[in-house]
The first five atom37 places (N, CA, C, CB, O) and aatype in JSON, in Angstrom:
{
  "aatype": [20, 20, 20, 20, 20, 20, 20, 20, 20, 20, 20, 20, 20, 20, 20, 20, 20, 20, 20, 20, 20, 20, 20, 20, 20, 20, 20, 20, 20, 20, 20, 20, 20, 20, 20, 20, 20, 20, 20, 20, 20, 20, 20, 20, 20, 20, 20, 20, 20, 20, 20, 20, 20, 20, 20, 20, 20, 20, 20, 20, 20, 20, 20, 20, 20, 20, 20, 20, 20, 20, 20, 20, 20, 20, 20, 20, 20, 20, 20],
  "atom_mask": [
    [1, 1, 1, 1, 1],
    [1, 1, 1, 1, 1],
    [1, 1, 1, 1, 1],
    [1, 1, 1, 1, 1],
    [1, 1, 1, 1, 1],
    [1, 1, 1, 1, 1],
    [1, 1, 1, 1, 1],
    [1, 1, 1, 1, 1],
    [1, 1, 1, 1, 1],
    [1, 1, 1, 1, 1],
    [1, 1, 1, 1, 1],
    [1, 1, 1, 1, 1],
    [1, 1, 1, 1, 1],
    [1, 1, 1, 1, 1],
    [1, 1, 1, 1, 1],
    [1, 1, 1, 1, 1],
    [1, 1, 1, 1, 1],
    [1, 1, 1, 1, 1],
    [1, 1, 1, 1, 1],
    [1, 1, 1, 1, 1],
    [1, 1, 1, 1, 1],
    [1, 1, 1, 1, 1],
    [1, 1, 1, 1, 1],
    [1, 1, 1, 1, 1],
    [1, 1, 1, 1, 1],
    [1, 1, 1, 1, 1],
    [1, 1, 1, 1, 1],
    [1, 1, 1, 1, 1],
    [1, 1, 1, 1, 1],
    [1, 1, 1, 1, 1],
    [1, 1, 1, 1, 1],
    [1, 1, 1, 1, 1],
    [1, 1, 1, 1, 1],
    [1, 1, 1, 1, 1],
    [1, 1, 1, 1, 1],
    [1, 1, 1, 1, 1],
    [1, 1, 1, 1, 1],
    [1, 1, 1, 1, 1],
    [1, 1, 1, 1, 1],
    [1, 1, 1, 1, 1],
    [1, 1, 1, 1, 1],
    [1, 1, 1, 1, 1],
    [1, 1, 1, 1, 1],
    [1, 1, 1, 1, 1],
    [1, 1, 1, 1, 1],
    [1, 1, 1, 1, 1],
    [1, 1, 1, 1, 1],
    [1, 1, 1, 1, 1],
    [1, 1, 1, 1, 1],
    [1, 1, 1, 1, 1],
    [1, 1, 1, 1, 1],
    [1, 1, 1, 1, 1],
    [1, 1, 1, 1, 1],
    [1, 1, 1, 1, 1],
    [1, 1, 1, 1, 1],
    [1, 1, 1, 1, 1],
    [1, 1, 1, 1, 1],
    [1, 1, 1, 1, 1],
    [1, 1, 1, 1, 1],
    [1, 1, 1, 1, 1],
    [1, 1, 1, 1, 1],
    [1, 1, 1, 1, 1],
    [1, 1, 1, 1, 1],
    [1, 1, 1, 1, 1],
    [1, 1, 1, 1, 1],
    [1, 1, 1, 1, 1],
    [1, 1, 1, 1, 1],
    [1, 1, 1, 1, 1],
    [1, 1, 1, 1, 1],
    [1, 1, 1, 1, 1],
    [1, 1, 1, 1, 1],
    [1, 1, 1, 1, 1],
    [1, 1, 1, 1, 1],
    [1, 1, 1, 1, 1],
    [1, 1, 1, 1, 1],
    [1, 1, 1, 1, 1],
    [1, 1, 1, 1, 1],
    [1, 1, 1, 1, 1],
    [1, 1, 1, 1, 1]
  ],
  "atom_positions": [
    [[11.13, -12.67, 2.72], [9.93, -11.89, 2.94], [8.77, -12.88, 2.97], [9.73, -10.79, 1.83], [8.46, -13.73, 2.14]],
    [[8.1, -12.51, 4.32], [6.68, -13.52, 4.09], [5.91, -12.74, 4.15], [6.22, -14.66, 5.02], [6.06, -11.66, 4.71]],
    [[4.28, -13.39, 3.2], [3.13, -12.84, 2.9], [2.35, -13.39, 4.69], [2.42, -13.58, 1.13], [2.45, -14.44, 5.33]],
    [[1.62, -12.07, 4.96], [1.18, -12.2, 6.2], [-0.12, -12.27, 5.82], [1.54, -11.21, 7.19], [-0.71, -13.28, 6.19]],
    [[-0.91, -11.24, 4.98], [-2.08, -11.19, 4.73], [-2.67, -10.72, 3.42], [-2.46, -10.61, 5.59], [-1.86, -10.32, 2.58]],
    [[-4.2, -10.72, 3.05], [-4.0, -9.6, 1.9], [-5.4, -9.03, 2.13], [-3.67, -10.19, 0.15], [-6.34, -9.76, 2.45]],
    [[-5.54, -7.6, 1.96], [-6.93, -7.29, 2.29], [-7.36, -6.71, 1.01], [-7.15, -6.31, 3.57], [-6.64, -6.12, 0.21]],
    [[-8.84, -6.98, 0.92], [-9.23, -6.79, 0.06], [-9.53, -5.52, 0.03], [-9.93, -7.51, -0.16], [-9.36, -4.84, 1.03]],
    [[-10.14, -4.88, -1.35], [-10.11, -3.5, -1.93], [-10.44, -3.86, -3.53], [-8.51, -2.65, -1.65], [-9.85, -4.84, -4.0]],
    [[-11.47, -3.02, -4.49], [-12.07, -3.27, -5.27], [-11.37, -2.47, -6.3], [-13.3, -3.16, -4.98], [-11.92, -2.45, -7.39]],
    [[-10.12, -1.73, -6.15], [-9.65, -0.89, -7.31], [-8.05, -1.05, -7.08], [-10.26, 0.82, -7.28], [-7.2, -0.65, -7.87]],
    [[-7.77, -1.82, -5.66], [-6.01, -1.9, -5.91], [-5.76, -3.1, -5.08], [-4.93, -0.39, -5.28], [-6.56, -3.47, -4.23]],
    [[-4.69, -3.69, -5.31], [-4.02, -5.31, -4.14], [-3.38, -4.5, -3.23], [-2.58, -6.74, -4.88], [-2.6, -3.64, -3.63]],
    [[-3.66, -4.67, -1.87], [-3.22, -4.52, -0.28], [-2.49, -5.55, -0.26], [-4.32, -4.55, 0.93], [-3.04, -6.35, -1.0]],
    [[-1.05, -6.25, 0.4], [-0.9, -6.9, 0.77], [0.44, -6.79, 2.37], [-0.9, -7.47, -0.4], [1.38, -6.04, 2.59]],
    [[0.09, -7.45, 2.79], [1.09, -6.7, 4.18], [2.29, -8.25, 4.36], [-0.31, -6.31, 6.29], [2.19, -9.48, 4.34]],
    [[3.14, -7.44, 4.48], [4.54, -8.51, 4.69], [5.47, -8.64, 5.81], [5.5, -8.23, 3.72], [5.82, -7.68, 6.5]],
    [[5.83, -9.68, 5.97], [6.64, -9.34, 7.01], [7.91, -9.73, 7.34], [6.1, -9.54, 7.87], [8.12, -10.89, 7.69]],
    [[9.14, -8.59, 7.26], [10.23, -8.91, 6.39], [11.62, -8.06, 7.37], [9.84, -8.23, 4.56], [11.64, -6.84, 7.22]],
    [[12.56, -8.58, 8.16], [13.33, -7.85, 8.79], [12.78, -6.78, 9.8], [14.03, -7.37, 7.88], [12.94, -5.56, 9.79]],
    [[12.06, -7.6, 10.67], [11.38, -7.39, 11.94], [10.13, -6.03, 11.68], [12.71, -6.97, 13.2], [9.57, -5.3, 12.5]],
    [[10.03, -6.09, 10.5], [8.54, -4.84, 9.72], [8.01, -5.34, 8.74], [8.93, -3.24, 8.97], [8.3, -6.13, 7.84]],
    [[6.92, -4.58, 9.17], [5.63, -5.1, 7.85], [5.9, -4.09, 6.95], [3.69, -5.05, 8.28], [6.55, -3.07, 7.15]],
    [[5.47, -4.38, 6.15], [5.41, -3.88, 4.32], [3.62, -3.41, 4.23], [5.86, -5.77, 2.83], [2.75, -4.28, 4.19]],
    [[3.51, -2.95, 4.22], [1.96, -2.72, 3.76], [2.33, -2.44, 2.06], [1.02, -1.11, 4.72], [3.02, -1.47, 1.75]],
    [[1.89, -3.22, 1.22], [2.2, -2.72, -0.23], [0.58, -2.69, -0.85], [3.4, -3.92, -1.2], [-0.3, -3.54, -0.69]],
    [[0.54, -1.48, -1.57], [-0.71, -1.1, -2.17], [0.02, -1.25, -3.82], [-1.4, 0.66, -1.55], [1.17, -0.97, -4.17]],
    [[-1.17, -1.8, -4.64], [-0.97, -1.72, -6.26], [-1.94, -1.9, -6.56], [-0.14, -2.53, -7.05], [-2.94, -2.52, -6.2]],
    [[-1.43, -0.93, -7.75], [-2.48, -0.08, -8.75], [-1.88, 0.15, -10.04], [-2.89, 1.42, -8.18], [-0.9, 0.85, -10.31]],
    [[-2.97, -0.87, -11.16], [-2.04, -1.04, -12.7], [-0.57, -1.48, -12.6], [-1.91, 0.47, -13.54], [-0.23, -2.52, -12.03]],
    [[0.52, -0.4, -13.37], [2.16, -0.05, -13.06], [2.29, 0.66, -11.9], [2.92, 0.87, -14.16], [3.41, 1.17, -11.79]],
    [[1.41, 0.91, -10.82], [1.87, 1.47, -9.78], [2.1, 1.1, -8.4], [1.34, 2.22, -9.77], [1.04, 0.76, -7.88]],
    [[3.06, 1.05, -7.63], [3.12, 0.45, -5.98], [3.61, 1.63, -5.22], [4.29, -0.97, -5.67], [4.23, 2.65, -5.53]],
    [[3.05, 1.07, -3.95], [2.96, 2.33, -3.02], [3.28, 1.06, -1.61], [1.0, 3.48, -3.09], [2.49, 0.21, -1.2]],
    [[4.88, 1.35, -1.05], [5.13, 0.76, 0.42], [5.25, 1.58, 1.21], [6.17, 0.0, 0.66], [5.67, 2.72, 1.01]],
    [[4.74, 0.89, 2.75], [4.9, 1.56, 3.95], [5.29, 0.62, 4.76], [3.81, 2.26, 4.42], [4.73, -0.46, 4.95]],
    [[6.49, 1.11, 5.36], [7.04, 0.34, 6.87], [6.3, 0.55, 8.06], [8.47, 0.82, 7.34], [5.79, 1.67, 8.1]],
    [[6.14, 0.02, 8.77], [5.93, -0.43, 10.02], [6.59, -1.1, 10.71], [5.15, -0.89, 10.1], [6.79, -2.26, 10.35]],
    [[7.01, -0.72, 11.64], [7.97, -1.8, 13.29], [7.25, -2.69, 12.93], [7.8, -1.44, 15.37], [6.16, -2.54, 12.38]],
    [[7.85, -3.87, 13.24], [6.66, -5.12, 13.96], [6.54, -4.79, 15.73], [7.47, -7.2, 13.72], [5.43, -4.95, 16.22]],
    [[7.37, -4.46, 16.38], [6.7, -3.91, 17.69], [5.58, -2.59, 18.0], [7.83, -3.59, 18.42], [4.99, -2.16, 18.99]],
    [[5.66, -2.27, 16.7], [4.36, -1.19, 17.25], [3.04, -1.62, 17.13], [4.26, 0.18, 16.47], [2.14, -0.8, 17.33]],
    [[2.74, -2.97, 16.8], [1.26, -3.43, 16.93], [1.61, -4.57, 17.4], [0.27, -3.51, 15.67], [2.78, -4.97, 17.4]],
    [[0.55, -5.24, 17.89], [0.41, -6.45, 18.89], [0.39, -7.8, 18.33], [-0.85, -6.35, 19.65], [0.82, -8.88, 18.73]],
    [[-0.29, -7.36, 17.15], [-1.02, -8.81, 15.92], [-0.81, -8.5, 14.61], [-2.88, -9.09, 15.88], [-0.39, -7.4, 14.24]],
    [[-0.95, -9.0, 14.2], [-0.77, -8.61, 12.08], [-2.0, -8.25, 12.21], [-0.49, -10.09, 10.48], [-1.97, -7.09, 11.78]],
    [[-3.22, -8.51, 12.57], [-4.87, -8.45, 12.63], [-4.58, -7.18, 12.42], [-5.9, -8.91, 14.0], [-4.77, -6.72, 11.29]],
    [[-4.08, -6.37, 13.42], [-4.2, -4.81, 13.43], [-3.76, -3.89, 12.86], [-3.97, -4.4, 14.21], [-3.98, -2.72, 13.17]],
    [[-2.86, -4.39, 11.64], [-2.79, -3.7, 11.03], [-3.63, -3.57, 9.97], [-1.93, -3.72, 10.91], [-3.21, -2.78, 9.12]],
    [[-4.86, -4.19, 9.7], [-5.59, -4.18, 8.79], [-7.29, -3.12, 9.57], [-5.66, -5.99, 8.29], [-8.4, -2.9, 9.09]],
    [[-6.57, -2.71, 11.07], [-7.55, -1.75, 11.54], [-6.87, -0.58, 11.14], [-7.93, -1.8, 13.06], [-7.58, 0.34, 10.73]],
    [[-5.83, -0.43, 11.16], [-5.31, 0.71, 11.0], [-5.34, 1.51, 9.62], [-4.17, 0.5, 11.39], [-5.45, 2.72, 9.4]],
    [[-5.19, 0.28, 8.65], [-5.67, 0.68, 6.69], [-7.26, 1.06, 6.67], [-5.52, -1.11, 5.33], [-8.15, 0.59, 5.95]],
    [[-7.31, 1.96, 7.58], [-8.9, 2.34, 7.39], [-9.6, 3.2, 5.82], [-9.18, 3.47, 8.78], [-8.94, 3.69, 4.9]],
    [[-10.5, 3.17, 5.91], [-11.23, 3.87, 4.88], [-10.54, 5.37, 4.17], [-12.62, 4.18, 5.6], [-10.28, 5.64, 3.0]],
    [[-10.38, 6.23, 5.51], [-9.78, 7.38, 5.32], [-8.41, 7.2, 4.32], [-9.48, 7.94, 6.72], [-8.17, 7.46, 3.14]],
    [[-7.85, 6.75, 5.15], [-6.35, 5.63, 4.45], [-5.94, 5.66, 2.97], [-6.71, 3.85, 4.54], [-5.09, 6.16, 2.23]],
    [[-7.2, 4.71, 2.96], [-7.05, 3.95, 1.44], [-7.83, 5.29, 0.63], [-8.1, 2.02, 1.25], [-7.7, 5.2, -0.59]],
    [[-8.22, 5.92, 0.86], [-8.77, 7.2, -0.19], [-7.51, 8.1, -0.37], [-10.17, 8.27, 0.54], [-7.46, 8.86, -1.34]],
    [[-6.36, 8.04, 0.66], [-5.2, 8.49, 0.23], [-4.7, 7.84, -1.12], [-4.3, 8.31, 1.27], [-4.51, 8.33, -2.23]],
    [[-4.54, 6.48, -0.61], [-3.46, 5.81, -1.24], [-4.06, 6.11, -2.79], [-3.23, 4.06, -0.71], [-3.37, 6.78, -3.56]],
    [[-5.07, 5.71, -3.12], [-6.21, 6.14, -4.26], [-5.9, 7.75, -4.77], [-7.96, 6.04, -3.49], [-5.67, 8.23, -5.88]],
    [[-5.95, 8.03, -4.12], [-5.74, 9.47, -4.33], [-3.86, 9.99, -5.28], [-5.89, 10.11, -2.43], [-3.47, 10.57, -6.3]],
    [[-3.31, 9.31, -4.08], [-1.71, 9.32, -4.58], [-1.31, 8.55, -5.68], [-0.8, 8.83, -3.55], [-0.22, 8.67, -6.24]],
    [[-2.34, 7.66, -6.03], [-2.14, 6.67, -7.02], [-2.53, 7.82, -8.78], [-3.48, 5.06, -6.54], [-1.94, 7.9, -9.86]],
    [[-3.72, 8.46, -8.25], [-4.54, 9.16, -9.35], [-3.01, 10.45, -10.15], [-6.35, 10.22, -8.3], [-2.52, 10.73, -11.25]],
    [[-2.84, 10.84, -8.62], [-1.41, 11.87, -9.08], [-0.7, 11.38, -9.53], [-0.57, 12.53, -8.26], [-0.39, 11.99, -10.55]],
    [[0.04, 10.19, -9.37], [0.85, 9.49, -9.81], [0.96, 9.08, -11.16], [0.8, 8.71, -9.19], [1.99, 8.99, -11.82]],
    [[-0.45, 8.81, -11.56], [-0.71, 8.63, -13.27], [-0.92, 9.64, -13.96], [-1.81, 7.88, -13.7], [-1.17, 9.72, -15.16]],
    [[-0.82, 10.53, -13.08], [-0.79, 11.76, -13.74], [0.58, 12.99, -14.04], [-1.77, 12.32, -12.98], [0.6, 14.02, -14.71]],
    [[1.39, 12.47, -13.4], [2.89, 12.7, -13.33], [3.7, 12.37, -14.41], [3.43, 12.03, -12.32], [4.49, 13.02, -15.1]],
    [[3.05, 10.42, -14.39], [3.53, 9.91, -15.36], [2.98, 10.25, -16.51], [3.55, 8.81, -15.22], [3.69, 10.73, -17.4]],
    [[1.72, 10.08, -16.66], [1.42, 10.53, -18.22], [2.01, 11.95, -18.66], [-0.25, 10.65, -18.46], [2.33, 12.08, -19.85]],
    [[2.18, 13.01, -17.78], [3.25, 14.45, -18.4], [4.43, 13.69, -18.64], [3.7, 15.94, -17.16], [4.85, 13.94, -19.77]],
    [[5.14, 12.86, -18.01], [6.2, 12.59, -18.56], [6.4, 12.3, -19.59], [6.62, 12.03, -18.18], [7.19, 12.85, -20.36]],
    [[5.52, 11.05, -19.87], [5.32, 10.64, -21.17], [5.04, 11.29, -22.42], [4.55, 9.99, -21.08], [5.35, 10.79, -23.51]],
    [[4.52, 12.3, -22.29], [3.8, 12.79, -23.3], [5.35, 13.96, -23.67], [1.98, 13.51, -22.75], [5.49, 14.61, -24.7]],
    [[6.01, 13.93, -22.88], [7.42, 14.75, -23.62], [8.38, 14.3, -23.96], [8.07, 15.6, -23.04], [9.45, 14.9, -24.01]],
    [[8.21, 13.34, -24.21], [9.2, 12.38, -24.9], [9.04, 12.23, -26.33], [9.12, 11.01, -24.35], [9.79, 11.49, -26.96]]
  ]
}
């Protein structure tokens, strides 16, 4: 697996990979990671995939991250 890029973001690490002809887009947050595949033939450049992690995007990933600690902490708390 190679590191292609890493984009910045002020509350989680972006980093995009590129590993058995697809990128990795990996988002982390604290104990939490969040991957997405991508072809490498469906974009032209690695550049573009850092158009595509738009704003809208990353308020998901943020978003899925918030549920996520929140899943976990019910879990936790029944143990």
């Amino acid at each position: 697996m190679r590191t292609i890029s890493r984009i910045n973001h002020p509350q989680m690490l972006i980093t995009v990979f590129l590993w058995n002809n697809k990128y990795l887009i990996k988002f982390e947050a604290g104990p939490y990671e969040q991957t997405y595949k991508l072809d490498e033939m469906m974009v032209s450049e690695p550049s573009d995939i850092e158009k595509l992690i738009d704003e809208d995007f990353q308020n998901k990933v943020l978003q899925r991250f918030m549920d996520m600690n929140s899943d976990f902490g019910d879990l936790l708390k029944s143990l």
